[in-house]
CHARMM-style PDB file with segment names, atoms N, HN, CA, C and O in Angstrom:
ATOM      1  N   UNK     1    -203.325 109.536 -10.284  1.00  0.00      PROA
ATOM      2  CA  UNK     1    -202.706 110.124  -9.123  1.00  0.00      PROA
ATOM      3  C   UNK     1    -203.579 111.229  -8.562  1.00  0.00      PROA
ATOM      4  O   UNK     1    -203.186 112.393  -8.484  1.00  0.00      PROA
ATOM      5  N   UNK     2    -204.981 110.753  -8.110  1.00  0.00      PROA
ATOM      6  HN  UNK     2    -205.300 109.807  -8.173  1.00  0.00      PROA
ATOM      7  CA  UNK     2    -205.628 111.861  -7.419  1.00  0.00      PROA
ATOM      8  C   UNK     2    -205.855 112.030  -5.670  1.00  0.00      PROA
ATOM      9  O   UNK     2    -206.491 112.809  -4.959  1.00  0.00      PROA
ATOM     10  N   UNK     3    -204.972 110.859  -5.434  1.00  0.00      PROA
ATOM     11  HN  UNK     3    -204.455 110.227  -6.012  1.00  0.00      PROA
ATOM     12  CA  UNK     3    -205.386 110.611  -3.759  1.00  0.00      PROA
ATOM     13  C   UNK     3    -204.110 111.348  -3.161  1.00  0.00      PROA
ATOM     14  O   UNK     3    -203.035 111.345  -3.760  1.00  0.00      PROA
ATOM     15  N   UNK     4    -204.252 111.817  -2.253  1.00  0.00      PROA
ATOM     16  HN  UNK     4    -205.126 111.820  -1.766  1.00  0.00      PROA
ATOM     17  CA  UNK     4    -203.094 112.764  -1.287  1.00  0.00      PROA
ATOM     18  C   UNK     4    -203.142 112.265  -0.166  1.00  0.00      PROA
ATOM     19  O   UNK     4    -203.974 112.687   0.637  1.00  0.00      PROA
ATOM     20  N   UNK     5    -202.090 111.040   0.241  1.00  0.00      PROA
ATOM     21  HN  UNK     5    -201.413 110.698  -0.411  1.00  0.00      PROA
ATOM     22  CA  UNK     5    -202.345 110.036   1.377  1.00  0.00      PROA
ATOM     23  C   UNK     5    -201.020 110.880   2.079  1.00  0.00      PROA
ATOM     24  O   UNK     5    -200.196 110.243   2.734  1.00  0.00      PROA
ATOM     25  N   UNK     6    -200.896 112.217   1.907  1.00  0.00      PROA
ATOM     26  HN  UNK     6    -201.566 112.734   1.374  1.00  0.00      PROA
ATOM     27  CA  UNK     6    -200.244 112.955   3.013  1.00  0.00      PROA
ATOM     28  C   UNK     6    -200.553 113.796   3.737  1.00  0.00      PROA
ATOM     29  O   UNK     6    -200.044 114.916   3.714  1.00  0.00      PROA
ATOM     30  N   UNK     7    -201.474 113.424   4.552  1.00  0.00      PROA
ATOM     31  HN  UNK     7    -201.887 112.514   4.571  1.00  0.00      PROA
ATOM     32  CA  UNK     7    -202.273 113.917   5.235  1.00  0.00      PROA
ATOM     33  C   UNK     7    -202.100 113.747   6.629  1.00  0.00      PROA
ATOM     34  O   UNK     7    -202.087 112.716   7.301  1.00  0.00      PROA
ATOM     35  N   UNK     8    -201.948 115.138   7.002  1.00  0.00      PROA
ATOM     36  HN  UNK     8    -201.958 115.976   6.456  1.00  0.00      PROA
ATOM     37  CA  UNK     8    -201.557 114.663   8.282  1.00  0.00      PROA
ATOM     38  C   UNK     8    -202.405 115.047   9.792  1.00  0.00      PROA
ATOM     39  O   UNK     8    -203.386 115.764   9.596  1.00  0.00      PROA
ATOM     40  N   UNK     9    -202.194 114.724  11.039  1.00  0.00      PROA
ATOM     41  HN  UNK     9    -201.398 114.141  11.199  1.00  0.00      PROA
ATOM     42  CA  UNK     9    -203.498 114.851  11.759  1.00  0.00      PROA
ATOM     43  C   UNK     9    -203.821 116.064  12.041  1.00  0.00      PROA
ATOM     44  O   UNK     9    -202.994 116.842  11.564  1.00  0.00      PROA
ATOM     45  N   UNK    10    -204.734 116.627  12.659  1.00  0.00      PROA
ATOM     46  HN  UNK    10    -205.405 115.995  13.047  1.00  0.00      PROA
ATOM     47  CA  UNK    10    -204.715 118.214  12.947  1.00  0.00      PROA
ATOM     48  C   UNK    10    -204.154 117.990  14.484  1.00  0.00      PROA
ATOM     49  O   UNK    10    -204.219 117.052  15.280  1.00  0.00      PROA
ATOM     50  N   UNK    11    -203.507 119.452  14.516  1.00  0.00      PROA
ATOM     51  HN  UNK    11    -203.454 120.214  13.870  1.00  0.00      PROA
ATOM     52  CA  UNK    11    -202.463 119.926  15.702  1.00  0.00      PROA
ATOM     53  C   UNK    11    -203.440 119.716  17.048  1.00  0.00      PROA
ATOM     54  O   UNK    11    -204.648 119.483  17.007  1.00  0.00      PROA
ATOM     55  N   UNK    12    -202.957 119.799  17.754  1.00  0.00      PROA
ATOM     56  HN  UNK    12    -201.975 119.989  17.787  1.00  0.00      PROA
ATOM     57  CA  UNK    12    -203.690 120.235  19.158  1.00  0.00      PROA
ATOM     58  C   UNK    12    -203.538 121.383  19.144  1.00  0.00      PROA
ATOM     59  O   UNK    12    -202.707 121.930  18.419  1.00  0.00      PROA
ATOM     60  N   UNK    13    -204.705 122.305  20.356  1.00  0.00      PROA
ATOM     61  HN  UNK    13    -205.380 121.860  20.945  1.00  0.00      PROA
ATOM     62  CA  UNK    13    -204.561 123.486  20.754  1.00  0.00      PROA
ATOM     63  C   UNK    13    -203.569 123.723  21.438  1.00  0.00      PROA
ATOM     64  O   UNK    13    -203.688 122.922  22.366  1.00  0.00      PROA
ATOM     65  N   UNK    14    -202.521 124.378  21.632  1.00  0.00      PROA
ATOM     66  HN  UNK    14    -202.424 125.028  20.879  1.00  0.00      PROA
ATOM     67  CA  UNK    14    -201.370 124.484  22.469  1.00  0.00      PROA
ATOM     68  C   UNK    14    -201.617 126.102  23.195  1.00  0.00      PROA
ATOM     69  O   UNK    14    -201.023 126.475  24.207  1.00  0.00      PROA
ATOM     70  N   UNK    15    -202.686 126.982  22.376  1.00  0.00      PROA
ATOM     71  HN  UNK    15    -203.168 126.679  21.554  1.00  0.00      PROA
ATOM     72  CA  UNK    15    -202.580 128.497  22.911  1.00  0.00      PROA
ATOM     73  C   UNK    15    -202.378 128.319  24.514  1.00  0.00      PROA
ATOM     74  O   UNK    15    -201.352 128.810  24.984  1.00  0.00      PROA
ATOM     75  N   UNK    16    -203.334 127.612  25.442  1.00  0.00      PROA
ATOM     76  HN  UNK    16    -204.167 127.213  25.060  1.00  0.00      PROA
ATOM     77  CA  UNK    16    -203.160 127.843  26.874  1.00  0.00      PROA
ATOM     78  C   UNK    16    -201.501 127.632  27.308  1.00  0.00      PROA
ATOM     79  O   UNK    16    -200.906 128.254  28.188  1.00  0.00      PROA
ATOM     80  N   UNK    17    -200.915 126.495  26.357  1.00  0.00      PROA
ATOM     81  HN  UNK    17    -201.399 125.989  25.642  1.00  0.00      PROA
ATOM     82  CA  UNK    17    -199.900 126.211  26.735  1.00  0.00      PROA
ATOM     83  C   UNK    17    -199.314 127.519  26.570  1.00  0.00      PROA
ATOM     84  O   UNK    17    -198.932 128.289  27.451  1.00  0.00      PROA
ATOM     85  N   UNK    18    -199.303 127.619  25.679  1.00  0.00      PROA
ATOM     86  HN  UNK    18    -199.614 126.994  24.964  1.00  0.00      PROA
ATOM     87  CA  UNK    18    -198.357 128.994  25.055  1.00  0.00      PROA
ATOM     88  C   UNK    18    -198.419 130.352  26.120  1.00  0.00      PROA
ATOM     89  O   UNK    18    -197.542 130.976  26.717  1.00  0.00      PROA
ATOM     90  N   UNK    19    -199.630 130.454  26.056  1.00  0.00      PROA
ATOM     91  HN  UNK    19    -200.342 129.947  25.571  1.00  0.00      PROA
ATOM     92  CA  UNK    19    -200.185 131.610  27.457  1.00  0.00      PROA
ATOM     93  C   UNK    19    -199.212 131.283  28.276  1.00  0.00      PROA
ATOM     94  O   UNK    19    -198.127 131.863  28.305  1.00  0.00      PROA
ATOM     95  N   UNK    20    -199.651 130.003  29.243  1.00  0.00      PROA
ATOM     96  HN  UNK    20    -200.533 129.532  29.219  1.00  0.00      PROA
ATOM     97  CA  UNK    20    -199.021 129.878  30.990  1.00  0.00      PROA
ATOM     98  C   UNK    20    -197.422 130.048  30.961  1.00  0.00      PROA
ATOM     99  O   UNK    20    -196.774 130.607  31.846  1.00  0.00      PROA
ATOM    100  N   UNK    21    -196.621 129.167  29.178  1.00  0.00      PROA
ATOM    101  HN  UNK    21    -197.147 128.712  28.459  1.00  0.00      PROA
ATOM    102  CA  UNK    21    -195.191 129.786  29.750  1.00  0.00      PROA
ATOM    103  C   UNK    21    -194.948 131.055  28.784  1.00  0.00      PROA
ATOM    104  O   UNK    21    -193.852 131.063  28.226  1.00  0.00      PROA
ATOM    105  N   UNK    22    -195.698 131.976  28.550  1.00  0.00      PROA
ATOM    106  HN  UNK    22    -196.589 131.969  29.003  1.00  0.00      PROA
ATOM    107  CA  UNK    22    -195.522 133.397  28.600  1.00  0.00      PROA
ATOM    108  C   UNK    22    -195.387 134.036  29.533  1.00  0.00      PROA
ATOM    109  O   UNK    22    -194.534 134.886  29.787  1.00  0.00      PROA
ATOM    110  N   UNK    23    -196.764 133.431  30.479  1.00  0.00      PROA
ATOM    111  HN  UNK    23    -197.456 132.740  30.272  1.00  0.00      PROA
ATOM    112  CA  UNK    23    -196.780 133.919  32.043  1.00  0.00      PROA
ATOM    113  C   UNK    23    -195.553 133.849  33.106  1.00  0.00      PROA
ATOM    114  O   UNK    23    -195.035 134.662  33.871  1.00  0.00      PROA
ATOM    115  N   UNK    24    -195.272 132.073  32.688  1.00  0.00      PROA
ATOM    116  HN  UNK    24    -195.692 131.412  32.066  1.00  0.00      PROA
ATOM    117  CA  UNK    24    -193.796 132.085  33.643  1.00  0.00      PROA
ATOM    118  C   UNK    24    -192.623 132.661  32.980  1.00  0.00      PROA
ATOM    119  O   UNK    24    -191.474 132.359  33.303  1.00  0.00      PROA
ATOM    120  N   UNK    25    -192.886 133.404  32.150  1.00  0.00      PROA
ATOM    121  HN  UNK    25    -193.819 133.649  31.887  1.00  0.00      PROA
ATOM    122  CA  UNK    25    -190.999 133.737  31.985  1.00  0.00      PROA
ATOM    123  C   UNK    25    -191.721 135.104  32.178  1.00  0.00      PROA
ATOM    124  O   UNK    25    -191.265 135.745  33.125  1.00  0.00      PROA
ATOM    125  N   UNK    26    -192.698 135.673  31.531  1.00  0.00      PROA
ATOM    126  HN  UNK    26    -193.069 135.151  30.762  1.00  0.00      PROA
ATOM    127  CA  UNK    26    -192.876 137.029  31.681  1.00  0.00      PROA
ATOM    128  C   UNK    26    -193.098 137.391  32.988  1.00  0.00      PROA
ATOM    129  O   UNK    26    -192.461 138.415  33.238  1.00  0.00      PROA
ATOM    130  N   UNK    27    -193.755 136.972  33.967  1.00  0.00      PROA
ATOM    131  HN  UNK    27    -194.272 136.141  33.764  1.00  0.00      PROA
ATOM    132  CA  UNK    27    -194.167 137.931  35.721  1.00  0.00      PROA
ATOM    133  C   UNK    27    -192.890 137.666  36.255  1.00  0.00      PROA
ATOM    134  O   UNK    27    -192.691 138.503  37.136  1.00  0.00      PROA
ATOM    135  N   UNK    28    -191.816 136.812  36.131  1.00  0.00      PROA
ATOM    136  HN  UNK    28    -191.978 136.133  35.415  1.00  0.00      PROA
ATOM    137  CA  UNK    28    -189.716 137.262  36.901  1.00  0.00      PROA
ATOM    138  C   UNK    28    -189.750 138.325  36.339  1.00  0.00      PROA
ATOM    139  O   UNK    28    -189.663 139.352  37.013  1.00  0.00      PROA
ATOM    140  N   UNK    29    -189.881 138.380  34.985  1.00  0.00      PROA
ATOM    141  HN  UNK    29    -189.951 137.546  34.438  1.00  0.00      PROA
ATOM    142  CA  UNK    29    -188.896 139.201  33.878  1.00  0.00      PROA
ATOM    143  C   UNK    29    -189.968 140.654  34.696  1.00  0.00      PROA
ATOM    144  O   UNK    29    -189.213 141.521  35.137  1.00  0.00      PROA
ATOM    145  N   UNK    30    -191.002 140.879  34.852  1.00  0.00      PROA
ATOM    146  HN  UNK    30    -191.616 140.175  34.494  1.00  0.00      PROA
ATOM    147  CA  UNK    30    -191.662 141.943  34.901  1.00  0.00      PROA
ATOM    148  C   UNK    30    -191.267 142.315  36.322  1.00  0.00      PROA
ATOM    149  O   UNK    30    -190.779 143.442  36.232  1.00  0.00      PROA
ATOM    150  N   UNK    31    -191.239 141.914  37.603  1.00  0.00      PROA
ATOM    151  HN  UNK    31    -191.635 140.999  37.677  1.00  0.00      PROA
ATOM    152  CA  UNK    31    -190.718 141.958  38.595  1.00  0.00      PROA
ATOM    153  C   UNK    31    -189.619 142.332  38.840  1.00  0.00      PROA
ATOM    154  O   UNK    31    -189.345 143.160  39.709  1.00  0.00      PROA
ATOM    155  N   UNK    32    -188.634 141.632  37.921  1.00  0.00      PROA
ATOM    156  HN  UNK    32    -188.857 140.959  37.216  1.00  0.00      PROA
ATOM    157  CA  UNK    32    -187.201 141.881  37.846  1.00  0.00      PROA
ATOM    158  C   UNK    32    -187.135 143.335  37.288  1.00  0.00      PROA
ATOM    159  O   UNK    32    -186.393 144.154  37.832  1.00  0.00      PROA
ATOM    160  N   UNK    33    -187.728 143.593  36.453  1.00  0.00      PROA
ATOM    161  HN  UNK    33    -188.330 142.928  36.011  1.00  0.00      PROA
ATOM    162  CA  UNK    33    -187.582 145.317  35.799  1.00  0.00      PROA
ATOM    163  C   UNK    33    -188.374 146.146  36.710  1.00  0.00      PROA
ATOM    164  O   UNK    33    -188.116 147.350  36.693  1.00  0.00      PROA
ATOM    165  N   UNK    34    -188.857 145.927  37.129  1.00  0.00      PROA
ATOM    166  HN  UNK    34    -189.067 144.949  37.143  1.00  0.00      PROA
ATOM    167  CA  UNK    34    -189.893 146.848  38.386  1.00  0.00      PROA
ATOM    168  C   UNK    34    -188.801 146.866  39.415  1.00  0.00      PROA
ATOM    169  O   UNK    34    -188.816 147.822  40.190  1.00  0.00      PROA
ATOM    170  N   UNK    35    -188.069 146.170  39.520  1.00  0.00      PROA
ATOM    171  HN  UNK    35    -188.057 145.393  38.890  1.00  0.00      PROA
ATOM    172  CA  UNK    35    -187.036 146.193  41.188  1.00  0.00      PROA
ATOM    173  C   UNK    35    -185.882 146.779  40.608  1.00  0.00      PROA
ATOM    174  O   UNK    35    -185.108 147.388  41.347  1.00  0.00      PROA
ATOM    175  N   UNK    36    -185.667 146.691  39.470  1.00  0.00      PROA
ATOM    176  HN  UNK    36    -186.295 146.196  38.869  1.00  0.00      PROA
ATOM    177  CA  UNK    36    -184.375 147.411  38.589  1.00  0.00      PROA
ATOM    178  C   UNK    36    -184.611 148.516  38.760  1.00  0.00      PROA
ATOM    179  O   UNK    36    -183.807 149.173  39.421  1.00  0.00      PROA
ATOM    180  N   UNK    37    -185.405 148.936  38.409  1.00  0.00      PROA
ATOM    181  HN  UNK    37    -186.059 148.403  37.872  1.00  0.00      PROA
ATOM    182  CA  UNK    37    -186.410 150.839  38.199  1.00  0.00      PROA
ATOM    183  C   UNK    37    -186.373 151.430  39.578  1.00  0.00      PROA
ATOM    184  O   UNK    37    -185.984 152.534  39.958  1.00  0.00      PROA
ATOM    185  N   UNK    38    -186.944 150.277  40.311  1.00  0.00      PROA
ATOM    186  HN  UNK    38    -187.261 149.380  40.002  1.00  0.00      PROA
ATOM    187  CA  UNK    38    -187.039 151.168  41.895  1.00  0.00      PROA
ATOM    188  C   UNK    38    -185.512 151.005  42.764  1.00  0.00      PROA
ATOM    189  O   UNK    38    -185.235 151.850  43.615  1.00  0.00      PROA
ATOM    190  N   UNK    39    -184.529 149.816  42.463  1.00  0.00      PROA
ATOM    191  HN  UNK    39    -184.754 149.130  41.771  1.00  0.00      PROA
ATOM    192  CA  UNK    39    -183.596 150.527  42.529  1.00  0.00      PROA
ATOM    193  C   UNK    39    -182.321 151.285  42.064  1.00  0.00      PROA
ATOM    194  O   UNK    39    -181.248 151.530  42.616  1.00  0.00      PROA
ATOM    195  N   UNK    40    -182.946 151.619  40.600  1.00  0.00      PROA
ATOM    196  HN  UNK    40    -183.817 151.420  40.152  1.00  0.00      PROA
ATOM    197  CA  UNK    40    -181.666 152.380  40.650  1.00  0.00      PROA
ATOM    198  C   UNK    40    -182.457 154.001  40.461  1.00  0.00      PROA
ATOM    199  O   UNK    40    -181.914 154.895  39.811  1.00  0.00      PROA
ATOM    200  N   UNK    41    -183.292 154.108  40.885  1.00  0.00      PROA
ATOM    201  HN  UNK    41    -183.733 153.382  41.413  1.00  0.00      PROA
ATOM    202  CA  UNK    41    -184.170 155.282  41.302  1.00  0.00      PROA
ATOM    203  C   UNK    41    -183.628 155.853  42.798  1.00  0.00      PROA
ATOM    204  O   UNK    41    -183.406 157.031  43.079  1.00  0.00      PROA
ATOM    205  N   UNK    42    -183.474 154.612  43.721  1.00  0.00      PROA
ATOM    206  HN  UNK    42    -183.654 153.655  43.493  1.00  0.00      PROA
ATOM    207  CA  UNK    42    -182.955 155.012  45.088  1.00  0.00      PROA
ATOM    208  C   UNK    42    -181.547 155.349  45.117  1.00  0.00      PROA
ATOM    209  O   UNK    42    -180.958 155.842  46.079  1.00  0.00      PROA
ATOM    210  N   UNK    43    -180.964 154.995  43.799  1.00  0.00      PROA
ATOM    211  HN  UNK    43    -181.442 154.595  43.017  1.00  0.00      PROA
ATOM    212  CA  UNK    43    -179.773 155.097  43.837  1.00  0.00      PROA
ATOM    213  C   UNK    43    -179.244 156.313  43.158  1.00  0.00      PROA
ATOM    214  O   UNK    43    -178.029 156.450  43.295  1.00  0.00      PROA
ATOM    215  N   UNK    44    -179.722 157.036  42.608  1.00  0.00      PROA
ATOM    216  HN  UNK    44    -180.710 156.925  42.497  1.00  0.00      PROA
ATOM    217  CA  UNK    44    -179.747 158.071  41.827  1.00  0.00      PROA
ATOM    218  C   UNK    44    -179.950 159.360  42.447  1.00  0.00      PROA
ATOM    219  O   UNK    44    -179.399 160.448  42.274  1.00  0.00      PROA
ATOM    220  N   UNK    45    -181.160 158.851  43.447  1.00  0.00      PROA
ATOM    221  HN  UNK    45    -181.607 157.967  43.587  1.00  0.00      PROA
ATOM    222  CA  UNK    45    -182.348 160.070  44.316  1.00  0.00      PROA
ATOM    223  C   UNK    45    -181.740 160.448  45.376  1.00  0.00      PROA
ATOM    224  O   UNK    45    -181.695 161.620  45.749  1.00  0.00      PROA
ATOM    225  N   UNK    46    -181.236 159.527  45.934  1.00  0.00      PROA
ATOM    226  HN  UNK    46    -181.273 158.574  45.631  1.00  0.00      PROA
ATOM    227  CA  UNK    46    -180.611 159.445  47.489  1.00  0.00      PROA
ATOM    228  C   UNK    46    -181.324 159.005  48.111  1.00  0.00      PROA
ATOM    229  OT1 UNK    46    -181.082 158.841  49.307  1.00  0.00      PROA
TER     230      UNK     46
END
């Protein structure tokens, strides 16, 4: 019993994937808190 026929293929690179939907959920989410900030700044300030 020296053969290890469980072997399995190597992964693909997925990092870019991983990047672009970081990008799409993160630049709403970052936008969305930037417009939160500025308004409840106007709302506070007068």
């Amino acid at each position: 019993m020296t053969g290890d026929s469980s072997q399995s293929p190597p992964e693909p690179d997925r990092r870019a994937l991983i990047a672009f939907s970081w990008f799409w959920v993160g630049l709403p989410l970052a936008y969305g808190l930037y417009e939160l900030v500025r308004k409840a700044t106007q709302l506070f300030t007068g």
